[in-house]
Backbone as a chain_set.jsonl record, in Angstrom:
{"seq": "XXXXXXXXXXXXXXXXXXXXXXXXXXXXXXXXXXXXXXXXXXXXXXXXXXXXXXXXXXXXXXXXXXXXXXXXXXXXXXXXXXXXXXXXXXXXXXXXXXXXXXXXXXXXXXXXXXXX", "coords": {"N": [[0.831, -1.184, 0.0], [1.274, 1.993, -1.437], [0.3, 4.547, -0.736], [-0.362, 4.042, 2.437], [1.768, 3.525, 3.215], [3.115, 6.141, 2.804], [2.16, 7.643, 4.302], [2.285, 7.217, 6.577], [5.504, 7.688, 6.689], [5.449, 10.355, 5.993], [4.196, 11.462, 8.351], [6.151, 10.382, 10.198], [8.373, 12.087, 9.219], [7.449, 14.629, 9.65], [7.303, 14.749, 12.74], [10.371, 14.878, 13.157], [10.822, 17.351, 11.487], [9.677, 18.821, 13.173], [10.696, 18.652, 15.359], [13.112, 19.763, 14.989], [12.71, 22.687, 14.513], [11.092, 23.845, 12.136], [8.581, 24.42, 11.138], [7.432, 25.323, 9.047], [7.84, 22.947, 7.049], [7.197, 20.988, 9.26], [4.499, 20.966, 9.299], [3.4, 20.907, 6.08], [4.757, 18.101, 5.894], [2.789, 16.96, 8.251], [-0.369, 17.632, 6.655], [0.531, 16.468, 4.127], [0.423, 13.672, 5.551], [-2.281, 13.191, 6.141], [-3.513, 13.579, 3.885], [-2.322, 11.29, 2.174], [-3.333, 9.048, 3.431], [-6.08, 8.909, 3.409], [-5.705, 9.036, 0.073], [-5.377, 6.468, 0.183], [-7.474, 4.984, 1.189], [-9.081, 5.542, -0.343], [-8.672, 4.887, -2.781], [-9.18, 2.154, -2.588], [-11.554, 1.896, -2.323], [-12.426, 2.515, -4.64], [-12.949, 5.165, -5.138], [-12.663, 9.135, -6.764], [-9.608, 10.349, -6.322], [-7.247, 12.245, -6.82], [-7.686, 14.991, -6.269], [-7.614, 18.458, -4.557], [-10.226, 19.128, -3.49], [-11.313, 16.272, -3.429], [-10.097, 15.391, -1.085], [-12.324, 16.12, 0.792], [-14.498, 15.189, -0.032], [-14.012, 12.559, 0.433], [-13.808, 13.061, 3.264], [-16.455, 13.228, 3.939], [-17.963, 10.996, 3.288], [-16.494, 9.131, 4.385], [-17.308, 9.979, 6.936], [-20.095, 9.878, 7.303], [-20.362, 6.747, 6.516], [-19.141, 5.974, 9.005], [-20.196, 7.255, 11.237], [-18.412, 9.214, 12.267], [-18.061, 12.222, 13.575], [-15.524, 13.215, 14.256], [-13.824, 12.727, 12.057], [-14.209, 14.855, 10.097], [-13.588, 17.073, 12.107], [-11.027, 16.745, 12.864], [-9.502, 16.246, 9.871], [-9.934, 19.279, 9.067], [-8.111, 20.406, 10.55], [-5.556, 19.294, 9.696], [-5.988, 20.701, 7.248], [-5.58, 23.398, 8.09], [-2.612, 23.151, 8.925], [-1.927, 22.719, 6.435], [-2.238, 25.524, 5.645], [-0.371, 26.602, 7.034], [2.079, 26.544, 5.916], [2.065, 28.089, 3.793], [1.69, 30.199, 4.843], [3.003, 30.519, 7.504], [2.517, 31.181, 10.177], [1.575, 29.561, 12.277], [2.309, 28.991, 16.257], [4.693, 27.202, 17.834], [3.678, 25.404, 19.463], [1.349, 24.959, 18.716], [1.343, 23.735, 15.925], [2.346, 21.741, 16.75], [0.089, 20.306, 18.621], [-0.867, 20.329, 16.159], [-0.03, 18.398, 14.643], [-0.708, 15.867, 16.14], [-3.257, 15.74, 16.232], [-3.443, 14.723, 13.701], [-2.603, 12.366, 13.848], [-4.271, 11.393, 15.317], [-6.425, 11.298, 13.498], [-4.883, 9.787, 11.268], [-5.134, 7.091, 13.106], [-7.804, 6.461, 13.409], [-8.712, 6.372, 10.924], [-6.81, 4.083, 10.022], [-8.094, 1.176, 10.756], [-10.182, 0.83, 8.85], [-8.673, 0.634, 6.157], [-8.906, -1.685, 4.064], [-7.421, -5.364, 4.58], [-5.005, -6.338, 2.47]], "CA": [[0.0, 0.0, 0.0], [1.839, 3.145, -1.235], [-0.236, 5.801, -0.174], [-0.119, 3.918, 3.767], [3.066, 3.935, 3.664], [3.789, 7.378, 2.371], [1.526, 8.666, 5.61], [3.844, 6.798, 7.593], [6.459, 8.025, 6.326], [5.129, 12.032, 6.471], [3.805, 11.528, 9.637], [7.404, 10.687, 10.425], [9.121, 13.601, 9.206], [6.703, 15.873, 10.487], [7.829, 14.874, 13.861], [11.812, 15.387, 12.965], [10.935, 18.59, 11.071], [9.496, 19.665, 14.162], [12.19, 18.922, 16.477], [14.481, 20.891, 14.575], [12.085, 23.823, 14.405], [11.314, 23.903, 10.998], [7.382, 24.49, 11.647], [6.887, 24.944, 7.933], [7.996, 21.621, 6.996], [6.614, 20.022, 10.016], [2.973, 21.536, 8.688], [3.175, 20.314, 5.258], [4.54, 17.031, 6.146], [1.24, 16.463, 8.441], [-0.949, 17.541, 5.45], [0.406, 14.912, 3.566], [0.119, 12.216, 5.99], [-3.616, 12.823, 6.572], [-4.078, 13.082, 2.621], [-2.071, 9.621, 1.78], [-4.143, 7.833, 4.193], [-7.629, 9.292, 2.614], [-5.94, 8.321, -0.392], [-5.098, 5.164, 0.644], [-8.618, 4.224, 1.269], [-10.253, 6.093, -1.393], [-8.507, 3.755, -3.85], [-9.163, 0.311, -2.245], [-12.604, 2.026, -2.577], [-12.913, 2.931, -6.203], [-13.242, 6.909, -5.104], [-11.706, 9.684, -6.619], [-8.636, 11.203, -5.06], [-6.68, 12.869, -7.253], [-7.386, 16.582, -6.273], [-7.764, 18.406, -3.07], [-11.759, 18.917, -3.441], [-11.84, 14.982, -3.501], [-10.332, 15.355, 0.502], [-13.758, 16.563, 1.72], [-15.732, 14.481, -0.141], [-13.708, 11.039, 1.394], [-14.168, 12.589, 4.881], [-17.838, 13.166, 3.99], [-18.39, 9.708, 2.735], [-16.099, 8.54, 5.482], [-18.181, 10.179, 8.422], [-21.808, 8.807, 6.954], [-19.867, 5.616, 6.705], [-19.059, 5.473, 10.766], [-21.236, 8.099, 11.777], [-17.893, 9.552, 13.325], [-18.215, 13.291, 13.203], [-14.254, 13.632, 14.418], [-12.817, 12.987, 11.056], [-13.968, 16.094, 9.368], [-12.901, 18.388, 12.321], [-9.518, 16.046, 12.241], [-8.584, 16.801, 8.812], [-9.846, 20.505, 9.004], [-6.586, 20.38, 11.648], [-4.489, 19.013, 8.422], [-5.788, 21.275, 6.06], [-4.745, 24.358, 8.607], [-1.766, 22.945, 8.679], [-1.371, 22.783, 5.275], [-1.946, 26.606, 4.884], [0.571, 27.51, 7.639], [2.978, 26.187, 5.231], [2.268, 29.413, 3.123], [1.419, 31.476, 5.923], [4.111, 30.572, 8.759], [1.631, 32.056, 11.23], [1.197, 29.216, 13.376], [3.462, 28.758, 16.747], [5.24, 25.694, 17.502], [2.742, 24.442, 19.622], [-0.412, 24.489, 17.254], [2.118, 22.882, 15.273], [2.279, 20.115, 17.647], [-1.303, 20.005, 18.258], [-2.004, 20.243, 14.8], [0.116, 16.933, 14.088], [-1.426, 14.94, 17.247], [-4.858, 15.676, 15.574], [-3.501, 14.156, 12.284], [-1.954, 11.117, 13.966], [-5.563, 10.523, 15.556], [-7.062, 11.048, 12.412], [-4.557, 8.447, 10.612], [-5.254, 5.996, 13.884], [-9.183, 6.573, 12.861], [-8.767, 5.791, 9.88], [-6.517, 2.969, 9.217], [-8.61, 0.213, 10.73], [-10.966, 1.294, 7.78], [-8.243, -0.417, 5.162], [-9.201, -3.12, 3.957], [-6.052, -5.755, 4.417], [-4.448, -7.019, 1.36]], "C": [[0.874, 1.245, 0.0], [1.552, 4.09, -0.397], [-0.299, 5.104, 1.593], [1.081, 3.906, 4.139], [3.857, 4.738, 3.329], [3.126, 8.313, 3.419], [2.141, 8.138, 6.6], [4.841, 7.455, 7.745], [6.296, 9.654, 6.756], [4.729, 11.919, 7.622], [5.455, 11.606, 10.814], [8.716, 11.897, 10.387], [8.257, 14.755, 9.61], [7.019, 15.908, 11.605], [9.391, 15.537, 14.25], [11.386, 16.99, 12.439], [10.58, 19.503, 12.434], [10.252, 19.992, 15.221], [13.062, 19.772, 16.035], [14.177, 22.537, 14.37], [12.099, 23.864, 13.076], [9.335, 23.453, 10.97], [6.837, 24.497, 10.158], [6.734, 23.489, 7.338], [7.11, 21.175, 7.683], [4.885, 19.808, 9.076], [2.556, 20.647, 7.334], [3.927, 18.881, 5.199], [3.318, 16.14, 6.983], [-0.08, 16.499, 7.523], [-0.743, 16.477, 5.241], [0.417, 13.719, 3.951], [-1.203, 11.737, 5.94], [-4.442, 12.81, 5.148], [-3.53, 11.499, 1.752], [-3.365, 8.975, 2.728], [-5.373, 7.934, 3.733], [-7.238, 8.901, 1.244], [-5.898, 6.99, -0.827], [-6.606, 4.106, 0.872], [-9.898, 4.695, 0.467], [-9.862, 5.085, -2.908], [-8.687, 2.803, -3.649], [-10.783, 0.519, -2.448], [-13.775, 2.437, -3.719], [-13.377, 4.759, -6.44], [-12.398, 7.629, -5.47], [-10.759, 10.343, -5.76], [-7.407, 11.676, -5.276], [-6.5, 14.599, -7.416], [-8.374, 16.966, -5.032], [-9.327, 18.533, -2.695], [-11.963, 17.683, -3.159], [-11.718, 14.803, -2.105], [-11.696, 15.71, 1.229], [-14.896, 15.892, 1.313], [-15.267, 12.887, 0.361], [-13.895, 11.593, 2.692], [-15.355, 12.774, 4.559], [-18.455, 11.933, 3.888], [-17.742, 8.596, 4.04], [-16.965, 8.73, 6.852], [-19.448, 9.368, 8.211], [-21.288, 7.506, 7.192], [-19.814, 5.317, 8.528], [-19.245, 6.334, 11.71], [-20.066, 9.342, 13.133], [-17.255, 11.267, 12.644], [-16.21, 14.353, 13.261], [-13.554, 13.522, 12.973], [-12.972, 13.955, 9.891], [-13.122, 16.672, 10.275], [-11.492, 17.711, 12.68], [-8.609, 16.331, 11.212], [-9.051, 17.858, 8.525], [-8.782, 20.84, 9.392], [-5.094, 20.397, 10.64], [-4.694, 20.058, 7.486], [-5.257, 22.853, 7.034], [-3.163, 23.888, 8.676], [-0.816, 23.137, 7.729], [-1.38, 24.324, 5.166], [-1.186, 27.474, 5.382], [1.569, 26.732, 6.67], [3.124, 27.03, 4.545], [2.485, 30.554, 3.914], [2.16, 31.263, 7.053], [3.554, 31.447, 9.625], [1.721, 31.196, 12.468], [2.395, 29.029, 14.827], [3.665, 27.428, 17.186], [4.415, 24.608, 18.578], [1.559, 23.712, 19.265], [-0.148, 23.487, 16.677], [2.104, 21.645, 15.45], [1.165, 19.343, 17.981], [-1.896, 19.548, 17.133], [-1.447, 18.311, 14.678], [-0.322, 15.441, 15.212], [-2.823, 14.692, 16.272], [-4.631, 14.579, 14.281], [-2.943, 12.702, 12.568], [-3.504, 10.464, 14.787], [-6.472, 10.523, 14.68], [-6.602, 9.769, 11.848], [-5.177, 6.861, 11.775], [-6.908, 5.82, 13.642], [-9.318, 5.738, 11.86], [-7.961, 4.26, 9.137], [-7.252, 1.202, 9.834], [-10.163, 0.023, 9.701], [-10.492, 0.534, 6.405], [-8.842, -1.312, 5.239], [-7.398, -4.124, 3.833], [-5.585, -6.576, 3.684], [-3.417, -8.205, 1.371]], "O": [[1.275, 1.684, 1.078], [2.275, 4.485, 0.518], [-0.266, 6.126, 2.279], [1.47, 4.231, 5.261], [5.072, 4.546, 3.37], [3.402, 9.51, 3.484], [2.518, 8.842, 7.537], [5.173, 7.862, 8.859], [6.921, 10.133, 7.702], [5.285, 12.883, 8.147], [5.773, 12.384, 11.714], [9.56, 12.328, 11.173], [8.768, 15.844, 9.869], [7.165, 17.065, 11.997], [9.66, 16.326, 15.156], [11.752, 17.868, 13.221], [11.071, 20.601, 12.695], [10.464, 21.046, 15.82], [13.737, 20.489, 16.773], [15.015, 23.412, 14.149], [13.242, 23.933, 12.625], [8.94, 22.3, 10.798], [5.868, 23.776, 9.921], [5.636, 22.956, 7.182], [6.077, 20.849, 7.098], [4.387, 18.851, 8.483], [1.627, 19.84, 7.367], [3.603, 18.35, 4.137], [2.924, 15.028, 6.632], [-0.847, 15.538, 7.574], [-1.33, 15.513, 5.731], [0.423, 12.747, 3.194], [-1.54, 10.563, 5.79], [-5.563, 12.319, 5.016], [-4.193, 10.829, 0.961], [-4.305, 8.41, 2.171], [-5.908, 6.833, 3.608], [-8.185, 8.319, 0.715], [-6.269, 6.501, -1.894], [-6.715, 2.886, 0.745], [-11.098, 4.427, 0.531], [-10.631, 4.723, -3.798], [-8.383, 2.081, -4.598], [-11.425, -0.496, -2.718], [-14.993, 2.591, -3.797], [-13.874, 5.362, -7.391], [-11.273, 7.427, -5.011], [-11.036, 10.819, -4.659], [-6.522, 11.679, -4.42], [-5.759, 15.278, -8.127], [-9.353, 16.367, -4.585], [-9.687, 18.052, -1.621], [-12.98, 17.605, -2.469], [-12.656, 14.264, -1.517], [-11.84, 15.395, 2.41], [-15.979, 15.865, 1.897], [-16.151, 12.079, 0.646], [-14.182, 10.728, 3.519], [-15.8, 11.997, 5.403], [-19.548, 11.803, 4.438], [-18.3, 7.599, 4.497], [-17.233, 7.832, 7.65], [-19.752, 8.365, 8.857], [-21.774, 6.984, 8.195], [-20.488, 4.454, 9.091], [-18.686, 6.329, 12.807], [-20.41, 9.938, 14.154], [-16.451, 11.502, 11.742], [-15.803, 15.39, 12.738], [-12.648, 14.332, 12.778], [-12.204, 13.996, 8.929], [-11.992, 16.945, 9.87], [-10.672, 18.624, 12.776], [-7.41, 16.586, 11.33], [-8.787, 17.984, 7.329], [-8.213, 21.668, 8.681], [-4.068, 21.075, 10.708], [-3.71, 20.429, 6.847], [-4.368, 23.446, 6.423], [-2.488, 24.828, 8.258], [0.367, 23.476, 7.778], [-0.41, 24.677, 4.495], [-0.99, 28.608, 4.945], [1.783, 25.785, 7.427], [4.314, 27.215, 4.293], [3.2, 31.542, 3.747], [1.845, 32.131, 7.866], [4.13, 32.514, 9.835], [1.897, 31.719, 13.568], [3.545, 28.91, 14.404], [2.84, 26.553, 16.921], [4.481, 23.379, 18.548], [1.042, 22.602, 19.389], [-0.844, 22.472, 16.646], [1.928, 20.699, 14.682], [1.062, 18.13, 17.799], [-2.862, 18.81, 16.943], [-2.173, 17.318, 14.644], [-0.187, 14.252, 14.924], [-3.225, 13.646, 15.763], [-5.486, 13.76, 13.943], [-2.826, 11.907, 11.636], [-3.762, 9.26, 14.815], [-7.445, 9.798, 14.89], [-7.34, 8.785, 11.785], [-5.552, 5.801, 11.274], [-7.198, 4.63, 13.759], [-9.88, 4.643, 11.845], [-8.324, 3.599, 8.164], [-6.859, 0.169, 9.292], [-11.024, -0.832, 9.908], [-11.28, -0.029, 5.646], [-9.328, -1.814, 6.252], [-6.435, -3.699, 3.195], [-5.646, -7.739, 4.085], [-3.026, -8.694, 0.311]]}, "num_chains": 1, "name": "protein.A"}
């Protein structure tokens, strides 16, 4: 599974980027952990997920699915994330917050794979 193990992987350097202070990085490495893993299970599911509009319609389809209202405001958390990456606004604890949120989003979501 690429895309699960490319949110692995960002989820990983989001933690190092953060230790080193490097809050931009950190930011857009949590983004992309919490969008591999959506599309990680938007392809085992035949859904698109090739552009960032398609993120809101897998957590929409994902919440109806398990009636669990945390994984919109979960990856709202990722997509702020993603736009302190332009905007270097946030401070390094949001930062830290933000990527907690996205590591209980991925823990949400990956008993949702199906296992190949």
């Amino acid at each position: 599974m690429k895309y699960q193990q490319a949110s692995e992987h960002f989820l990983a350097q989001a933690g190092q980027e953060l230790a080193a202070g490097d809050l931009q990085q950190a930011s857009e490495k949590g983004w992309g952990a919490a969008t591999q893993i959506l599309k990680a299970i938007a392809e085992q599911r035949g859904w698109e997920h090739n552009r960032h509009r398609h993120y809101l319609s897998i957590t929409s389809r994902l919440r109806a699915e398990t009636g669990d209202g945390d994984i919109r405001r979960l990856f709202n958390t990722a997509r702020a994330l993603h736009e302190n990456f332009y905007e270097n606004e946030m401070m390094a604890e949001d930062v830290a917050d933000g990527l907690a949120d996205v590591k209980a989003l991925i823990d949400k979501l990956l008993p949702l794979l199906a296992c190949e």
